[in-house]
N, CA, C and O of each residue as an XYZ file, in Angstrom:
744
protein
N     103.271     -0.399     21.451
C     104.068     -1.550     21.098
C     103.758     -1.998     19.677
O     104.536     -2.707     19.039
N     102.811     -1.641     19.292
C     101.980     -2.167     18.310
C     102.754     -1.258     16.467
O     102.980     -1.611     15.310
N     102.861     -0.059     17.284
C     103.596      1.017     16.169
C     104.917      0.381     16.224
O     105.237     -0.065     15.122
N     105.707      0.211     17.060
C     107.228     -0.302     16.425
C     107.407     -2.078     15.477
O     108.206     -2.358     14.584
N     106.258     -3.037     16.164
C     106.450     -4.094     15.350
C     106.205     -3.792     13.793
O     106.907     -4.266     12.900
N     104.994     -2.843     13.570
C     104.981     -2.916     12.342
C     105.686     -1.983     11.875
O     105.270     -1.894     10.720
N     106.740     -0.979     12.047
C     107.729     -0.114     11.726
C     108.733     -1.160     10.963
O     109.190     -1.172      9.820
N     108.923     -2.318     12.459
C     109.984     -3.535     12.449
C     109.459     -4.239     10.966
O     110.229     -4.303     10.007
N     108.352     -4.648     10.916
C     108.038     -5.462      9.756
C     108.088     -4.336      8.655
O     108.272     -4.963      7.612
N     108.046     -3.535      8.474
C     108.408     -2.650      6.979
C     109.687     -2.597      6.651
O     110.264     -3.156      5.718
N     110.196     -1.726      7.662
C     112.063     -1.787      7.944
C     113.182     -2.904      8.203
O     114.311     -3.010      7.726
N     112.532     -3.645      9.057
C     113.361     -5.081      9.467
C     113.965     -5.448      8.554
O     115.050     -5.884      8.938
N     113.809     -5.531      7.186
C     114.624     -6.560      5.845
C     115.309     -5.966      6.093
O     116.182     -6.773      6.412
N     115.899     -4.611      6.306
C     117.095     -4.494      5.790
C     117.608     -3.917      6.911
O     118.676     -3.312      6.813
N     116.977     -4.000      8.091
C     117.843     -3.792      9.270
C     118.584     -4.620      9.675
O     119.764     -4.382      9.934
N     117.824     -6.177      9.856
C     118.361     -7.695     10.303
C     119.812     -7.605      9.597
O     120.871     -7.511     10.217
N     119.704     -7.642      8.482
C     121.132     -8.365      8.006
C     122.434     -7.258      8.066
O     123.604     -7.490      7.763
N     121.842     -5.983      8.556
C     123.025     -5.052      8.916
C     123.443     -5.658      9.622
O     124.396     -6.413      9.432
N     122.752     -5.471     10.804
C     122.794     -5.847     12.606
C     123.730     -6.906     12.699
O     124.682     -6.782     13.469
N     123.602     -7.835     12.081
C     124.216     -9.499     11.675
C     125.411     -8.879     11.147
O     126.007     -8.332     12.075
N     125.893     -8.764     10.256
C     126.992     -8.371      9.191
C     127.851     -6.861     10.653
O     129.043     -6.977     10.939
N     127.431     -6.286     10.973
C     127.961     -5.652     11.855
C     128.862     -5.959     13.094
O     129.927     -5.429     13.411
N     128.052     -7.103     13.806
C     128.178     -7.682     14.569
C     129.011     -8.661     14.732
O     129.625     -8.913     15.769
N     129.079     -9.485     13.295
C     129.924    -10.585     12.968
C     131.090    -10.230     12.686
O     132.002    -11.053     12.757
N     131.356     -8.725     12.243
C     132.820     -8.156     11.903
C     133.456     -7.563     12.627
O     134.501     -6.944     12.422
N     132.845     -7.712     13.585
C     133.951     -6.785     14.974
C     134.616     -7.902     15.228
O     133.957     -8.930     15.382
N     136.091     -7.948     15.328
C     136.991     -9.152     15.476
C     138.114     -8.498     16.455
O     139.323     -8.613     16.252
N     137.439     -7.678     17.724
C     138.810     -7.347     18.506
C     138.451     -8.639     19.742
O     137.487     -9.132     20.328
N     140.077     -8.776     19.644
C     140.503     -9.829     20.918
C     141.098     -9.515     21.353
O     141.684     -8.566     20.833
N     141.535     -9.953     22.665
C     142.675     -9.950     23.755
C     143.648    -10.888     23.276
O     144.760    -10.530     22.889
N     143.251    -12.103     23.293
C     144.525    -12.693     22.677
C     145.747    -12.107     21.665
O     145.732    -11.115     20.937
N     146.706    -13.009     21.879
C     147.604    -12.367     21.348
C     147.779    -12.925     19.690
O     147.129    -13.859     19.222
N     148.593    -12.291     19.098
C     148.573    -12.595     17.346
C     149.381    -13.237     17.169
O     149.354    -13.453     15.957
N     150.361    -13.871     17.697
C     151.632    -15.419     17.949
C     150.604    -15.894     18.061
O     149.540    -15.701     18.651
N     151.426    -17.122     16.855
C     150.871    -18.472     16.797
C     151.092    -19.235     17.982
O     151.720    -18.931     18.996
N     150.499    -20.229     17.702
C     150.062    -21.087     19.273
C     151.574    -22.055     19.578
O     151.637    -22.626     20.666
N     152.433    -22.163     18.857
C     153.838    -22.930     18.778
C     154.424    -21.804     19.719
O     155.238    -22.529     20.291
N     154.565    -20.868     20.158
C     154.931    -20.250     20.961
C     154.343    -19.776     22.259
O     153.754    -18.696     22.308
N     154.515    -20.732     23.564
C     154.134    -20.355     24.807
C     154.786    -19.621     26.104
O     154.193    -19.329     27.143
N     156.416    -19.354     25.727
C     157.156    -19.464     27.008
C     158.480    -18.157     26.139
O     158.987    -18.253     25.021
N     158.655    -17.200     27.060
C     159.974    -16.850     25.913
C     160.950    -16.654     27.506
O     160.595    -16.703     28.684
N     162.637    -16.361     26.678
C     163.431    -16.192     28.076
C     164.068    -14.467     27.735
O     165.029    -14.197     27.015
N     163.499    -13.835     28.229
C     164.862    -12.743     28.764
C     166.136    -12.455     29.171
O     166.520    -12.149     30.300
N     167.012    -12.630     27.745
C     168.195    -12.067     28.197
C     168.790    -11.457     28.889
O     168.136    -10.413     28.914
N     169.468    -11.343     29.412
C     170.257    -10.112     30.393
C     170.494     -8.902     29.326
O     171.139     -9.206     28.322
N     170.018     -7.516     29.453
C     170.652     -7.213     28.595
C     171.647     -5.932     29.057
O     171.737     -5.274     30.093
N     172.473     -5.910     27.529
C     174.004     -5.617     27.928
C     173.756     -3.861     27.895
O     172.937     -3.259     27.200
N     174.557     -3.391     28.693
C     174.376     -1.942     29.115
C     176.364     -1.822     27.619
O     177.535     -2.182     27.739
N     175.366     -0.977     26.264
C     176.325     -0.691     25.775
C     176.404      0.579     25.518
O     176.797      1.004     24.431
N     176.060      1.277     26.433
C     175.932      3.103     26.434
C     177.554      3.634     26.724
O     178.064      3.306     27.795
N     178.433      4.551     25.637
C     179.767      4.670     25.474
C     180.084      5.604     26.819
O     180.790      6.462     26.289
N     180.007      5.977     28.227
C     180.894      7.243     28.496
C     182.006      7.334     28.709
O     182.454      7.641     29.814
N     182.790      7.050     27.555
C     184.458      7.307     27.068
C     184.250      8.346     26.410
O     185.166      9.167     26.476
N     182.996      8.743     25.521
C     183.152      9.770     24.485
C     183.559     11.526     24.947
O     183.641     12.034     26.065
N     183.640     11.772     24.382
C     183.741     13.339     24.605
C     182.567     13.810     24.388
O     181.686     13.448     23.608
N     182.656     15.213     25.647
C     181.424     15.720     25.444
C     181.439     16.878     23.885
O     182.347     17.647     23.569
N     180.328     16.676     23.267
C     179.833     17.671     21.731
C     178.246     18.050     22.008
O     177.585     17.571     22.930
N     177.908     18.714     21.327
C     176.405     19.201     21.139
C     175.393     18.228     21.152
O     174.275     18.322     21.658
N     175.971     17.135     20.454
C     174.982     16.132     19.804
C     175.186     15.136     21.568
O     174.261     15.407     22.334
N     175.617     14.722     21.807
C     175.670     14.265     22.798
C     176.201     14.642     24.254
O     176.894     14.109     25.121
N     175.628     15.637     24.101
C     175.786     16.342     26.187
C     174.432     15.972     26.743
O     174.113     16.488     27.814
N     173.627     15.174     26.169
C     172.613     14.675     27.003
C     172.473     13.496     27.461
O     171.688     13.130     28.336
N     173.321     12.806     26.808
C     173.373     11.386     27.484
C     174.046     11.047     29.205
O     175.016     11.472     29.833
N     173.267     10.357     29.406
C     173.345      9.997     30.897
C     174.036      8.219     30.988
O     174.107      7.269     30.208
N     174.389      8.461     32.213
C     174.998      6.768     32.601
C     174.267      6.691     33.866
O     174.315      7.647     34.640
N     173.466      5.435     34.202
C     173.120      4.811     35.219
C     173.179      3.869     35.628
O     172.616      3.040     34.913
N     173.702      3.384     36.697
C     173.854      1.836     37.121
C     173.096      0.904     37.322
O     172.089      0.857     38.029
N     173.714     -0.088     36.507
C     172.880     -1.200     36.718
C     171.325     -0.725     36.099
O     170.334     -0.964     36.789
N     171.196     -0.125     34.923
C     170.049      0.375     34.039
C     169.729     -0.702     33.399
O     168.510     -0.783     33.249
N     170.587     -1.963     32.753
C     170.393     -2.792     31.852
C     169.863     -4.341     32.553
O     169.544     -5.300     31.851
N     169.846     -4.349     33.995
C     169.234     -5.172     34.785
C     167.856     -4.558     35.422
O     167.231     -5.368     36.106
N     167.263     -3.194     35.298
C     166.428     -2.802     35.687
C     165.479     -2.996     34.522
O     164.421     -3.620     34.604
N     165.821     -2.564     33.721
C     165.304     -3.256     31.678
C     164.697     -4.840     31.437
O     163.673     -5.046     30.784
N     165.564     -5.997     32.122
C     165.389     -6.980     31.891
C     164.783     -7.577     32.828
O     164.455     -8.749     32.636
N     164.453     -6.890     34.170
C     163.646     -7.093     35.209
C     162.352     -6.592     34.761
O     161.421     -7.397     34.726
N     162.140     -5.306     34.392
C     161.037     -4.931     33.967
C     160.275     -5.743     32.939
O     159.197     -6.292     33.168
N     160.853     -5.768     31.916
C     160.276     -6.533     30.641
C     160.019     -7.622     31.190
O     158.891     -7.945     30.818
N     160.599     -8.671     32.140
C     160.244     -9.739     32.331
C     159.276     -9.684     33.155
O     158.656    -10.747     33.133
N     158.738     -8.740     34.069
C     157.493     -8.565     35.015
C     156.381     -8.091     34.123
O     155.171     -8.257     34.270
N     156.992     -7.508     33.227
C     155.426     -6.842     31.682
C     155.136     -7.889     31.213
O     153.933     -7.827     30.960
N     155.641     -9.122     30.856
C     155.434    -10.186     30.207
C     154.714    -11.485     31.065
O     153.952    -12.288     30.527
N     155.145    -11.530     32.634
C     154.295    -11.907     33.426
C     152.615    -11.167     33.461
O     151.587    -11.758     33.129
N     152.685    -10.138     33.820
C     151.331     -9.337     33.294
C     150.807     -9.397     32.337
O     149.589     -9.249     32.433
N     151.303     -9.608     31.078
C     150.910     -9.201     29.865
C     150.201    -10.801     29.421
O     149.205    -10.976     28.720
N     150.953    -11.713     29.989
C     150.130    -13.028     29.939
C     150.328    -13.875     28.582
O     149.597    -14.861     28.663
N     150.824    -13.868     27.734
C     150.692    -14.011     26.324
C     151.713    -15.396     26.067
O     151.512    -16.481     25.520
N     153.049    -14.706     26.834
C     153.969    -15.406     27.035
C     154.718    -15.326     28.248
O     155.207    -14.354     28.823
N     154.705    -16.752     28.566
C     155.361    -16.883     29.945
C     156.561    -16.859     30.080
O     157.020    -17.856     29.524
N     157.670    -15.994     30.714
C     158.927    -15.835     30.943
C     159.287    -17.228     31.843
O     158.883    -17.485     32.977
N     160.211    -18.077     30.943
C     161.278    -19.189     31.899
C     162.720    -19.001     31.474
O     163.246    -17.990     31.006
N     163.261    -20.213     31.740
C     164.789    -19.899     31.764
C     164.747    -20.618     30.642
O     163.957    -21.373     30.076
N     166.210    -20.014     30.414
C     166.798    -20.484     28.996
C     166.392    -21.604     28.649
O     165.532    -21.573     27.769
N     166.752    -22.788     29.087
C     166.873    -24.092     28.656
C     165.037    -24.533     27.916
O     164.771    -25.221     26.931
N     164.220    -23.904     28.747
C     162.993    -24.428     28.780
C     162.145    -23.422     28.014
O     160.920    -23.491     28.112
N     162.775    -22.407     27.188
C     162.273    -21.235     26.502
C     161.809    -21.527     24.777
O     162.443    -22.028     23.849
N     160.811    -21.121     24.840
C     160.199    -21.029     23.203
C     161.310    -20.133     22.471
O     162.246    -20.523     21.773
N     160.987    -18.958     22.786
C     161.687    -17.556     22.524
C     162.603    -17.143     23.034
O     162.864    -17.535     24.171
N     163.324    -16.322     22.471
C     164.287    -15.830     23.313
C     164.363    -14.585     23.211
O     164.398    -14.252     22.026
N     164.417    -13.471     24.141
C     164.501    -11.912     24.022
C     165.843    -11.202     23.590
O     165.775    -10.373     24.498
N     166.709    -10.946     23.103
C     167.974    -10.018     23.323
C     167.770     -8.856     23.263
O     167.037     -8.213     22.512
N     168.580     -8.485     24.256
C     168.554     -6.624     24.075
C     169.890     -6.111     24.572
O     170.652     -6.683     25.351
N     170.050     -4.877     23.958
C     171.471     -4.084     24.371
C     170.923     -2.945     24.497
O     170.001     -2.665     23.731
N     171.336     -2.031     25.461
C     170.687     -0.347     26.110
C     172.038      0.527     25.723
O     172.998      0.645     26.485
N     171.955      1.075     24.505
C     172.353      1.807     24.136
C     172.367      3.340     23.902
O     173.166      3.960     23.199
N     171.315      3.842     24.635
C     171.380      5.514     24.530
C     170.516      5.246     26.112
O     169.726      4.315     26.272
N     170.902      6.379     27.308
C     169.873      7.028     28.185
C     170.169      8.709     27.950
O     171.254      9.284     28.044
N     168.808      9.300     27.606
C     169.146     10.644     27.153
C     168.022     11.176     28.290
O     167.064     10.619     28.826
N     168.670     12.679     28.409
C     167.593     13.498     28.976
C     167.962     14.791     28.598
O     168.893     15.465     29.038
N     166.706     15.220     27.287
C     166.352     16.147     26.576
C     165.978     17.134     27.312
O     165.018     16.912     28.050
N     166.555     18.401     27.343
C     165.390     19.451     27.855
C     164.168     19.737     27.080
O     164.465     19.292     25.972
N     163.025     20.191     26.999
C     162.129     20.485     26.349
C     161.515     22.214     26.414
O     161.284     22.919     25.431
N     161.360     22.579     27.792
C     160.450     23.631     27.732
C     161.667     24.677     29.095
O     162.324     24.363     30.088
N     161.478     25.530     28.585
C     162.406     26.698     29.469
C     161.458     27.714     30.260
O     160.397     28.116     29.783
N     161.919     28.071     31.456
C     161.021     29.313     32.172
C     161.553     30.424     31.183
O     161.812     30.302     29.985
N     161.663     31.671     32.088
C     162.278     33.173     31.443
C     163.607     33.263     31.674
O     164.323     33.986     30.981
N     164.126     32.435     32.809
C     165.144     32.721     33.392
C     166.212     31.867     33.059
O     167.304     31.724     33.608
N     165.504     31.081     31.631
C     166.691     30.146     30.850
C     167.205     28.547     31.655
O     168.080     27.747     31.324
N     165.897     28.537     33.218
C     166.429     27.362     33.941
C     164.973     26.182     32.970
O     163.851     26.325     32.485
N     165.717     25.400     33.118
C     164.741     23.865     32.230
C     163.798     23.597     32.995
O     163.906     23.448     34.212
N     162.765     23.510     32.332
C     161.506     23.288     33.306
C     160.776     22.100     33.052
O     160.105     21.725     34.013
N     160.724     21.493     32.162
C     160.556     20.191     31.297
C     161.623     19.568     30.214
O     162.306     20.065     29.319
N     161.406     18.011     30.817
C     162.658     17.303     30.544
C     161.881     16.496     29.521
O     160.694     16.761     29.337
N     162.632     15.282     28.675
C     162.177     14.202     28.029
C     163.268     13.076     28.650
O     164.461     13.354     28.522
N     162.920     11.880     29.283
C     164.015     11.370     29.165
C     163.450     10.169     28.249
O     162.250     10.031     28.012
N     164.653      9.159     27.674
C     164.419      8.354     26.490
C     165.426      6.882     26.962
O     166.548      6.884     27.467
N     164.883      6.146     26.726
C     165.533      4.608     26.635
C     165.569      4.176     25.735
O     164.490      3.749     25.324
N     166.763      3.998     24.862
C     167.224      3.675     23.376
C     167.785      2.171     23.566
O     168.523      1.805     24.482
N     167.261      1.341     22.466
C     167.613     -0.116     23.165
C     167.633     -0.743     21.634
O     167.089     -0.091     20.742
N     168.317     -2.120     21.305
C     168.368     -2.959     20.282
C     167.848     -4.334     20.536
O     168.596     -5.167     21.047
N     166.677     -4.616     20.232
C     165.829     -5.984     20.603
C     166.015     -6.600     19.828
O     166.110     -5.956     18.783
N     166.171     -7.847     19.676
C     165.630     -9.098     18.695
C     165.007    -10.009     19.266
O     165.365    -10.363     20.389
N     164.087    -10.515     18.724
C     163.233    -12.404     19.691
C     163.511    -12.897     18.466
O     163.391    -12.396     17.349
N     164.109    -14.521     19.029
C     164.650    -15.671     18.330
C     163.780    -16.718     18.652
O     163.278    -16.691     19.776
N     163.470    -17.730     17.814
C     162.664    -19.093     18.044
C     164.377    -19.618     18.093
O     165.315    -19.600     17.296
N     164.144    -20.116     19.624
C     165.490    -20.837     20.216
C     165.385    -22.357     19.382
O     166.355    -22.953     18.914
N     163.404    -22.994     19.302
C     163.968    -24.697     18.633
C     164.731    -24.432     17.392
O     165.745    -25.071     17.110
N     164.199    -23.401     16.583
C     164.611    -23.598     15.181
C     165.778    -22.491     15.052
O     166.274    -22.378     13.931
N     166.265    -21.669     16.078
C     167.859    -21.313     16.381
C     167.331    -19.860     14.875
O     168.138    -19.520     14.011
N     166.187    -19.411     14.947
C     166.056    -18.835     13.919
C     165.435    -17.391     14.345
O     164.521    -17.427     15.168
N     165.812    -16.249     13.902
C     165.776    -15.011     13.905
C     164.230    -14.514     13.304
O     163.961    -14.713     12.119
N     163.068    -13.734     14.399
C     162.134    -13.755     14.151
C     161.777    -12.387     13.796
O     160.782    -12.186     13.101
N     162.617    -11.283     14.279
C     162.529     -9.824     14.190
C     163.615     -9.217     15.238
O     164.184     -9.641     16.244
N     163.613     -8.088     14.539
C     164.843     -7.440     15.374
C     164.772     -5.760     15.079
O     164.715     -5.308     13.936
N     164.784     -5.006     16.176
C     164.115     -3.636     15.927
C     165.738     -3.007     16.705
O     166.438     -3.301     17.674
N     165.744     -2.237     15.847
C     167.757     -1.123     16.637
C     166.882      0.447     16.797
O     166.363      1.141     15.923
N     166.957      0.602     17.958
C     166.662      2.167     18.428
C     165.399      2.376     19.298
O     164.871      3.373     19.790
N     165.086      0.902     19.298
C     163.576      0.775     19.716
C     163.885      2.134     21.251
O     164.949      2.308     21.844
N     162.457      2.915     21.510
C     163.006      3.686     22.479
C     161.369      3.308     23.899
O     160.335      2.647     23.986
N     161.848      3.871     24.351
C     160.944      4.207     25.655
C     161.171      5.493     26.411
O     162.154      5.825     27.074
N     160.059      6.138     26.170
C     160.368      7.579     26.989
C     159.245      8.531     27.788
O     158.063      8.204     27.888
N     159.646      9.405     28.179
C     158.484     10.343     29.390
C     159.407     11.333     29.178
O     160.566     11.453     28.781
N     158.028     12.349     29.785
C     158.709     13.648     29.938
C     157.788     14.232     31.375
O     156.705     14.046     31.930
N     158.509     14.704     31.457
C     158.258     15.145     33.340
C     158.678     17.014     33.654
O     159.731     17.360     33.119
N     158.214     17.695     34.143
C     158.106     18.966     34.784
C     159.338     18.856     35.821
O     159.726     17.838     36.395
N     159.784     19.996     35.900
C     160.958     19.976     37.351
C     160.445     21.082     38.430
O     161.087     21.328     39.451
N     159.366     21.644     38.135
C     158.810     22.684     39.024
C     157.191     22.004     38.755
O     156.724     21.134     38.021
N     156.771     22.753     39.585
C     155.105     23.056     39.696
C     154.481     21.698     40.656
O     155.064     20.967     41.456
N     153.127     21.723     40.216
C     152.357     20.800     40.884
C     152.766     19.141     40.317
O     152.723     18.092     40.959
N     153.066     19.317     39.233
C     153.400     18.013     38.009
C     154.914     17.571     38.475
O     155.634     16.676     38.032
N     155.085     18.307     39.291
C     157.133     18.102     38.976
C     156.836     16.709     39.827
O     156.079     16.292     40.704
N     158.274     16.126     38.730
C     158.502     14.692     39.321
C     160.342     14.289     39.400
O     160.902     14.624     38.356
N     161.268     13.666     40.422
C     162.108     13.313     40.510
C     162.676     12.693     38.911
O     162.003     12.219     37.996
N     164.276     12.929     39.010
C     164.898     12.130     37.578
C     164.289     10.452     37.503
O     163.710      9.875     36.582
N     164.787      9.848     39.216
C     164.514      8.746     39.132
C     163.013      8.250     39.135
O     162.922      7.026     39.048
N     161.510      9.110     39.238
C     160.659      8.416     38.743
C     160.392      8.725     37.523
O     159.495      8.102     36.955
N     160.890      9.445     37.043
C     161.134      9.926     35.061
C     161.757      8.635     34.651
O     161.329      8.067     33.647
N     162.443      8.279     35.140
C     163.481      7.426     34.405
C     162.858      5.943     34.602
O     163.133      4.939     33.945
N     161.841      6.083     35.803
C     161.168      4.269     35.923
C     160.105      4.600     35.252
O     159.940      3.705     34.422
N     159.035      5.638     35.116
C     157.951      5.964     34.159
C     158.666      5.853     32.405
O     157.931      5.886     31.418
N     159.918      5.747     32.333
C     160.499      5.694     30.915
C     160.371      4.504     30.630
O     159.611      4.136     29.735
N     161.599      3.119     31.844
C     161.766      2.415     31.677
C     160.142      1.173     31.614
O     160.144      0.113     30.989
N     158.928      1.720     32.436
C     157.738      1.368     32.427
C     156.982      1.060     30.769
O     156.396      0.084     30.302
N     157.303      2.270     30.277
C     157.346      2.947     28.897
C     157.722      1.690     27.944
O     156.996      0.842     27.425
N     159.112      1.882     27.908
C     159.892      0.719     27.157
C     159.978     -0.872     27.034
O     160.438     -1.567     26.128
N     159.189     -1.326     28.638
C     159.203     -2.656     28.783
C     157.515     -3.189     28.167
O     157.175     -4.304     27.772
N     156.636     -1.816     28.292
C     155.469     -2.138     27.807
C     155.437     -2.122     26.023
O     154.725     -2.772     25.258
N     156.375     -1.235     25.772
C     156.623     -1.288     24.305
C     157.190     -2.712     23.582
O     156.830     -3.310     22.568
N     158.035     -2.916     24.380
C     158.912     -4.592     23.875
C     157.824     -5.414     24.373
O     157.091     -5.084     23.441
N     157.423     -5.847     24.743
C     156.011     -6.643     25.241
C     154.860     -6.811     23.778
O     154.522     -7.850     23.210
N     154.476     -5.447     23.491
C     153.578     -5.352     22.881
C     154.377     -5.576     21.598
O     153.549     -6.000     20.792
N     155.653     -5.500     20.963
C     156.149     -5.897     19.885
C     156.260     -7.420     19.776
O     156.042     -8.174     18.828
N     156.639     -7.632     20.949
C     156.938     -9.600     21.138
C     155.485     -9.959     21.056
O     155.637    -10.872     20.244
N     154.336     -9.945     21.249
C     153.404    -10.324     20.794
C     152.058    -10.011     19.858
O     150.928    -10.479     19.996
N     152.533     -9.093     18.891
C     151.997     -8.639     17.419
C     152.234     -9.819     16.584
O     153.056    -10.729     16.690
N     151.362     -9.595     15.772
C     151.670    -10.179     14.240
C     153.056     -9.623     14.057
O     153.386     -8.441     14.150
N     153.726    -10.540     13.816
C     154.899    -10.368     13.111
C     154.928    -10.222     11.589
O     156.001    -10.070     11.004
């Protein structure tokens, strides 16, 4: 015991004030980086504006239509935001914030092929247009167009997974993404 105090007393000067200075600069928190004027935001409904009028082309033979996708979006995000704790989802009237969103692309990419030219890995993607508004001051706080959410999933093997839990592991994806944008430093 006797060998490390006096190690400590030779070395110590200039260990102490690392240790200190080290210690004092780690600044990770949980809290969120919104200012404290913001406690409550509301979730829009958002609008399912995915076109299938178009014709099918190259560029778009992957897009998909699903029902009622743009209420599964605004259900989700609003249960990530219950979890996420930062900000509490209420109704309009009684809202700090306000969420908008429009769901504008559901795609499902092939990715990876067997020999036999059948798709063996998919990507699917949730393409969406967010903005959050400070409803007191009726004022525009950020606004992201293309924001996406996506997974990719196997259709064979031990990994293979259904379209529809691809498509809730996407939408999982996307509501945790808008979450974590609504409460960054802006």
């Amino acid at each position: 015991m006797r060998k490390y105090s006096s190690w400590f007393m030779v070395h110590g000067s200039w260990f102490m004030p690392i240790l200190i200075i080290t210690l004092a600069g780690c600044g990770y928190t949980t809290r969120s980086m919104i200012t404290n004027k913001y406690r409550t935001v509301y979730v829009a409904p958002f609008k399912n504006m995915v076109d299938i009028t178009n014709e099918a082309y190259a560029r778009n033979q992957y897009k998909l239509y699903r029902p009622s996708l743009e209420t599964d979006i605004t259900r989700s995000v609003s249960n990530k935001f219950l979890f996420d704790g930062n900000l509490r989802p209420v109704s309009e009237d009684s809202a700090d914030l306000m969420l908008k969103g429009q769901l504008i692309e559901f795609r499902k990419d092939p990715l990876r092929y067997d020999s036999g030219d059948n798709v063996t890995e998919y990507r699917i993607s949730l393409v969406v247009n967010i903005a959050l508004w400070d409803r007191k001051e009726n004022k525009l706080l950020w606004e992201e167009n293309g924001f996406t959410g996506s997974t990719t999933y196997f259709t064979t093997g031990s990994l293979a997974k259904s379209d529809d839990l691809a498509a809730n592991d996407a939408l999982d994806d996307l509501s945790r993404r808008i979450v974590e944008r609504a409460v960054e430093d802006w």
